[in-house]
VMD Tcl script that draws the C-alpha trace (Angstrom):
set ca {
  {48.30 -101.60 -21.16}
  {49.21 -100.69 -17.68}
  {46.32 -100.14 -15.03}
  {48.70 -97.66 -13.03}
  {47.03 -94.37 -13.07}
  {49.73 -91.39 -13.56}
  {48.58 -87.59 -13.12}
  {48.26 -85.53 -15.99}
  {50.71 -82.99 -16.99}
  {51.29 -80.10 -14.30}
  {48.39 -81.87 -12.18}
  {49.67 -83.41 -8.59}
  {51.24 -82.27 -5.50}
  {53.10 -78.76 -5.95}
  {56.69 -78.73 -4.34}
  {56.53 -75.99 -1.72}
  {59.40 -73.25 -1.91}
  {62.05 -71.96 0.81}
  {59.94 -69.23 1.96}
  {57.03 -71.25 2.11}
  {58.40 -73.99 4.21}
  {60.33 -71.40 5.91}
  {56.97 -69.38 7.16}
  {54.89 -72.87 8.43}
  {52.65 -72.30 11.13}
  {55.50 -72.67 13.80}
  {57.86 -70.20 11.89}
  {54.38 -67.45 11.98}
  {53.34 -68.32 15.54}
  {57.63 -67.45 16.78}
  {56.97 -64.29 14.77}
  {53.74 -62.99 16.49}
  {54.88 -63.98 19.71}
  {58.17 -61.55 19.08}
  {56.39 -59.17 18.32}
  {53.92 -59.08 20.76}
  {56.51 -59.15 23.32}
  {58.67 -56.30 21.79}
  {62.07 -57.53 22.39}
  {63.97 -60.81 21.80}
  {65.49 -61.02 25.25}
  {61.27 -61.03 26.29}
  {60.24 -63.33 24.04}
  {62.95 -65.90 24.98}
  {61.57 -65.80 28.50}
  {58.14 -66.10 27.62}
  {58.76 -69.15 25.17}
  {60.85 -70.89 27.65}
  {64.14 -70.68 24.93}
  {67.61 -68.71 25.12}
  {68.06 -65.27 23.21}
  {70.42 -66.76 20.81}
  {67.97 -69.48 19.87}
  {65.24 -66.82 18.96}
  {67.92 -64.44 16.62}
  {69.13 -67.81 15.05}
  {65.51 -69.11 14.27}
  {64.57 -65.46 13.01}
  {67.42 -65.35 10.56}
  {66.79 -68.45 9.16}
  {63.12 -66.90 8.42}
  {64.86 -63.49 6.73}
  {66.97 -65.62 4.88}
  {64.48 -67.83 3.98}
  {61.88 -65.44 2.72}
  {64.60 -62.87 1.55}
  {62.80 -60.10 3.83}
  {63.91 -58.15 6.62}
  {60.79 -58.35 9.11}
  {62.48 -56.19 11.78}
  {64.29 -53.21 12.27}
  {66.45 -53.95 15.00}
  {68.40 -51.10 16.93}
  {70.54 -50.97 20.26}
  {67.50 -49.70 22.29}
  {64.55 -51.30 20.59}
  {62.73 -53.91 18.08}
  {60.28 -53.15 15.83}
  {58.63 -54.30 12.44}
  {59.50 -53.28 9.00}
  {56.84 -53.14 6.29}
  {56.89 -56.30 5.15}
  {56.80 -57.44 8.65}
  {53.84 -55.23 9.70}
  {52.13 -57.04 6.52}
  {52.96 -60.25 7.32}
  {51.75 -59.62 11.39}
  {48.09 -59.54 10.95}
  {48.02 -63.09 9.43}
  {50.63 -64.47 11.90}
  {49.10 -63.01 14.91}
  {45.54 -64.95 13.27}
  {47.96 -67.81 13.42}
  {48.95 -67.53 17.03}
  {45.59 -67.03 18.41}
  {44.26 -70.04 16.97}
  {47.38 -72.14 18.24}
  {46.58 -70.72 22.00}
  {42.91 -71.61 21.84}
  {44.07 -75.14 20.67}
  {46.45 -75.36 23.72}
  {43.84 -74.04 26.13}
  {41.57 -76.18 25.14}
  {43.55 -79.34 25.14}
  {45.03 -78.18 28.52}
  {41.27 -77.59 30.06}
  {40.89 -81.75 29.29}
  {44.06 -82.96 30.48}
  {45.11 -83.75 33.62}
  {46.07 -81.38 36.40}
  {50.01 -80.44 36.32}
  {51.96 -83.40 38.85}
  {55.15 -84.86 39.41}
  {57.97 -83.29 40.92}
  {59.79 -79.94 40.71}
  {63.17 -79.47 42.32}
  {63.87 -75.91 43.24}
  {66.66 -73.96 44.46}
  {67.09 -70.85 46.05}
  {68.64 -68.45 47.77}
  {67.84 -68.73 51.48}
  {66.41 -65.38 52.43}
  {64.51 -65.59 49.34}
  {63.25 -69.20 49.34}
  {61.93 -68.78 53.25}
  {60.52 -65.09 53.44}
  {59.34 -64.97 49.86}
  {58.96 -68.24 47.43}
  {57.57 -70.41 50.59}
  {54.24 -68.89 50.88}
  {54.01 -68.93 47.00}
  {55.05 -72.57 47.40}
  {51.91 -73.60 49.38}
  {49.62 -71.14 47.50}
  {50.67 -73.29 44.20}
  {50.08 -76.58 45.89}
  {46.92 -75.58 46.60}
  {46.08 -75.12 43.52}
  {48.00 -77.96 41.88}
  {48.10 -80.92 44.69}
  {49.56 -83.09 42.62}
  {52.59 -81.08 42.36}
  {55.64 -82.21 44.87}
  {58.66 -80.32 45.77}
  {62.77 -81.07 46.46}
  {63.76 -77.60 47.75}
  {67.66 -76.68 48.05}
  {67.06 -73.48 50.14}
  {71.10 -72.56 49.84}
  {73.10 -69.64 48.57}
  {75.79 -72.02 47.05}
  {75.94 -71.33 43.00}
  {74.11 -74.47 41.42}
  {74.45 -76.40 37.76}
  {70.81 -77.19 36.95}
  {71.78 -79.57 34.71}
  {74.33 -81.44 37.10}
  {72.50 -81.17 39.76}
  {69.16 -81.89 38.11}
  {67.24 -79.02 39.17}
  {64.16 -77.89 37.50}
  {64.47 -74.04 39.08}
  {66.83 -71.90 40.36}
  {66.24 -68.91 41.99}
  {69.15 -66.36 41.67}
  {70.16 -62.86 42.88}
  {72.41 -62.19 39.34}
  {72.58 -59.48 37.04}
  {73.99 -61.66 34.75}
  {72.86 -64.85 34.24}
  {73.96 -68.04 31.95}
  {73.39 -67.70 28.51}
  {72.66 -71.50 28.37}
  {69.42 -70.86 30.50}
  {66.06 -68.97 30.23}
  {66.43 -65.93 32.97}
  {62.66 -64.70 34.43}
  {62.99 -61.30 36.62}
  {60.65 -62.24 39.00}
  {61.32 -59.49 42.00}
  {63.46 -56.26 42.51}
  {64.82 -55.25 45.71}
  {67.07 -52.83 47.48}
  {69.70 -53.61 50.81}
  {69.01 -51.57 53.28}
  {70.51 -51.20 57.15}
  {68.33 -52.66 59.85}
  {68.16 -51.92 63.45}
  {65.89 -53.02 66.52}
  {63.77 -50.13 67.60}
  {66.09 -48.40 71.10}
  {69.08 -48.64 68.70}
  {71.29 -45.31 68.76}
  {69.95 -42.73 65.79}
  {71.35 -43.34 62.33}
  {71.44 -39.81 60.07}
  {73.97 -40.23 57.73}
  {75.91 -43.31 56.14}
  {78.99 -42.16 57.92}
  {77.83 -42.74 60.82}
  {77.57 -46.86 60.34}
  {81.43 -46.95 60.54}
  {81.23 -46.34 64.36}
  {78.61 -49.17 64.99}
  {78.37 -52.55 65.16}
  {77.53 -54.16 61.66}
  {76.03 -57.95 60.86}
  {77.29 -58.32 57.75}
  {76.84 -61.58 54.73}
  {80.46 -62.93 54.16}
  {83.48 -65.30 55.36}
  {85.89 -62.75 57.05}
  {86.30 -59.82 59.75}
  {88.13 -57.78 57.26}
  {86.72 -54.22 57.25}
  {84.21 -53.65 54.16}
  {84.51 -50.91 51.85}
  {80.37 -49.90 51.26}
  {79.03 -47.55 48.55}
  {75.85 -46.20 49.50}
  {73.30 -44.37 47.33}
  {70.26 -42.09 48.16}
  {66.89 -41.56 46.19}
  {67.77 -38.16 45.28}
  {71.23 -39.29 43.50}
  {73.86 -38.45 46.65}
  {76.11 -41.56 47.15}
  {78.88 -41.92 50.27}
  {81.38 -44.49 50.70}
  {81.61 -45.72 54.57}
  {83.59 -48.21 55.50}
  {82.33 -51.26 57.78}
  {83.40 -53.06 60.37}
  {81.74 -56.56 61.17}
  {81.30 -57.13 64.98}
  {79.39 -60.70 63.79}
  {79.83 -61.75 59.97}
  {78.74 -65.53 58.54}
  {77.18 -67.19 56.10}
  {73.74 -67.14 57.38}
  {71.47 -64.19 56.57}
  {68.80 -65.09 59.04}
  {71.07 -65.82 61.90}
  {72.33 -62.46 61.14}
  {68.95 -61.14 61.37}
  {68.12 -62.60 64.26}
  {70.85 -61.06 66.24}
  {69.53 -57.08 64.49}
  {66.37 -58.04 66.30}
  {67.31 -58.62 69.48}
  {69.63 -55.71 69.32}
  {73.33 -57.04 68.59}
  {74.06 -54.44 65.97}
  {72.82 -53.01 62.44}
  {72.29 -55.92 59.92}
  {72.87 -55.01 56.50}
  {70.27 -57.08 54.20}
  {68.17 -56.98 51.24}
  {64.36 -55.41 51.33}
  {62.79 -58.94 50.87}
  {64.22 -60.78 54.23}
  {63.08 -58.34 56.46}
  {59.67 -56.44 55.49}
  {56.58 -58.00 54.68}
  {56.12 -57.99 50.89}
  {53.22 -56.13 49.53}
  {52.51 -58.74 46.53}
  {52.65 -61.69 48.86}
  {50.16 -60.00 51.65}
  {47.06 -59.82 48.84}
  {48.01 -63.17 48.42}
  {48.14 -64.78 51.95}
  {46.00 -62.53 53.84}
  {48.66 -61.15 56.04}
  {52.49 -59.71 56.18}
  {53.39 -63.42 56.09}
  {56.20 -62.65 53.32}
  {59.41 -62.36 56.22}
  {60.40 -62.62 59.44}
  {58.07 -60.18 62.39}
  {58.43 -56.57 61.81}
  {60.69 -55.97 64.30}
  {63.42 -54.14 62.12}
  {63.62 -50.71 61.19}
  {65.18 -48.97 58.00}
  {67.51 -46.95 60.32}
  {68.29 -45.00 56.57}
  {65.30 -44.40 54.94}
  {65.77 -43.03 51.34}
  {69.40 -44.85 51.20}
  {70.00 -48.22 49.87}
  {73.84 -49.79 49.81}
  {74.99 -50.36 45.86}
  {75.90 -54.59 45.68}
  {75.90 -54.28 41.35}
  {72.55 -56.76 41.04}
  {68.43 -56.04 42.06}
  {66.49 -58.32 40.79}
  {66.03 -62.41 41.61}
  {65.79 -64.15 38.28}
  {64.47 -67.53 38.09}
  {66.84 -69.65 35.91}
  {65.64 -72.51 34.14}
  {66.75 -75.15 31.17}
  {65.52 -74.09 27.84}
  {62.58 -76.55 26.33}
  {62.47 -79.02 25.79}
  {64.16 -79.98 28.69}
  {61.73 -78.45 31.57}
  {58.83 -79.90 32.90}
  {55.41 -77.58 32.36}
  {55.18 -78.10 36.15}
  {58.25 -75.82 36.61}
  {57.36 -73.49 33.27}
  {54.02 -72.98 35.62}
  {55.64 -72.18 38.52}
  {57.80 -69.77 37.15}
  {54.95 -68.18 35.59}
  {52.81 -67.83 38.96}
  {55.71 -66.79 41.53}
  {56.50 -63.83 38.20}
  {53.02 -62.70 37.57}
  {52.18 -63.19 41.87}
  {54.83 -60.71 42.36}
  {54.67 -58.31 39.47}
  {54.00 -55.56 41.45}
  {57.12 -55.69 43.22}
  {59.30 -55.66 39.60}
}
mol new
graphics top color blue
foreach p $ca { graphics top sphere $p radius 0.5 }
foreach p [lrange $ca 0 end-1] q [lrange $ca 1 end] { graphics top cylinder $p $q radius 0.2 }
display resetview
């Protein structure tokens, strides 16, 4: 007689089902996390992956389970019943795989390595630079490349870790973090002749971002709604902002430039101590309550979807986003 032992009848390891292996504790922690954040678009920048990898991997979930868990419209996301039922126990889910992380992350060591970052000039000097050596102060271990250039980049061909970018649309193929809005405004050194209308840039010398003398058509647009087309003529134009900036302060003309490169940020000010966040407040906004229309407002921080990033990077976006938060 054989000495193998066999299970009984109907006794042994069940075969789990679609749904089941479809809702693991991955498939519940995506779910809880999407619906914390409220939208797909957020939760793809808060988990580090692109939009379309989120709607795929929910999909496969409907399908899976045969359940629609949200009602999706143009403007908003939210749950269906079946997905309000099934958030309590994911959300249980979540929290327990964040106090696991924390807690593994509280005994490891600190974040190191490197972190190659671009940016765009103006933004990498007057803004991420203080941020920079706050971060290093808190992570020592952490070294920086920095491409401080307003050249378009490939992070993946040019192995970058993080790009910062003044886009209103960026790649799909990358995870895009708003990290600060901003307006262009037109800057003068205090003497220089009074500015009361838009119009009235046409007859004065402009410093203006670009490769050519060629007059430039402006649209500008004021708080209450008004907008004025004026166009400018360059008496200096290049490809350096701060140059540019330079030559506004010592009185060369009306430099045309976004918020960030010349006023003191207030985020970064609670942070350092002082208006170290730009160049000396030597500039004036010689049109308050006007602001020149470019089509973009916000730097995003671009980087490559997990798992290709480094958590050194993932944590730097995180603290230059949450530092300046009350700038967004």
């Amino acid at each position: 007689m054989s000495t193998k032992e066999t299970a009984p009848p109907g006794i042994g390891r069940r075969r789990r089902t679609v749904a089941e292996e479809a809702l693991d504790a991955n498939a519940l922690e995506l779910f809880a996390r999407i619906a914390q954040a409220g939208s797909f678009a957020q939760a793809a920048r808060d988990l580090g992956l692109t939009r379309a990898a989120i709607s795929r991997r929910i999909a496969a979930i409907e399908s899976a389970v045969g359940l629609a868990l949200f009602a999706r419209s143009t403007r908003s996301l939210g749950l269906t019943e079946a997905g309000r039922r099934l958030h309590a126990r994911a959300r249980a889910v979540r929290e327990a795989a964040e106090s696991a992380r924390l807690a593994l992350r509280q005994t490891r060591d600190q974040l190191d390595g490197t972190v190659r970052i671009s940016a765009t000039a103006g933004f990498g000097r007057n803004v991420l630079a203080p941020l920079l050596a706050r971060f290093q102060r808190l992570h020592p271990a952490v070294r920086y490349e920095l491409f401080f250039t307003d050249r378009r980049v490939d992070l993946l061909r040019e192995g970058l870790d993080i790009a910062f970018r003044v886009t209103s649309r960026p790649p799909e193929a990358w995870v895009a973090q708003p990290v600060l809005k901003f307006a262009v405004h037109a800057y003068a050194a205090p003497g220089h002749p009074a500015v009361t209308h838009p119009h009235d840039l046409a007859a004065m010398p402009a410093l203006l971002l670009g490769q050519n003398d060629e007059p430039f058509p402006s649209q500008w647009q004021h708080d209450d709604g008004r907008s004025e087309d004026v166009s400018l003529q360059a008496s200096a134009w290049g490809s350096d902002l701060d140059a540019l900036v330079a030559l506004a302060r010592h009185g060369a003309g009306i430099v045309i430039a976004p918020d960030f490169c010349v006023e003191a940020v207030p985020a970064l000010q609670e942070i350092t101590g002082d208006s170290g966040a730009g160049p000396a407040p030597s500039l004036r906004n010689v049109l308050p309550g006007w602001k020149l229309l470019v089509g973009f407002d916000t730097v995003q921080a671009l980087t490559l979807p997990l798992p290709a990033g480094s958590e050194a990077a993932r944590a730097l976006v995180r603290f230059v986003r949450d530092s300046l938060m009350a700038e967004r």
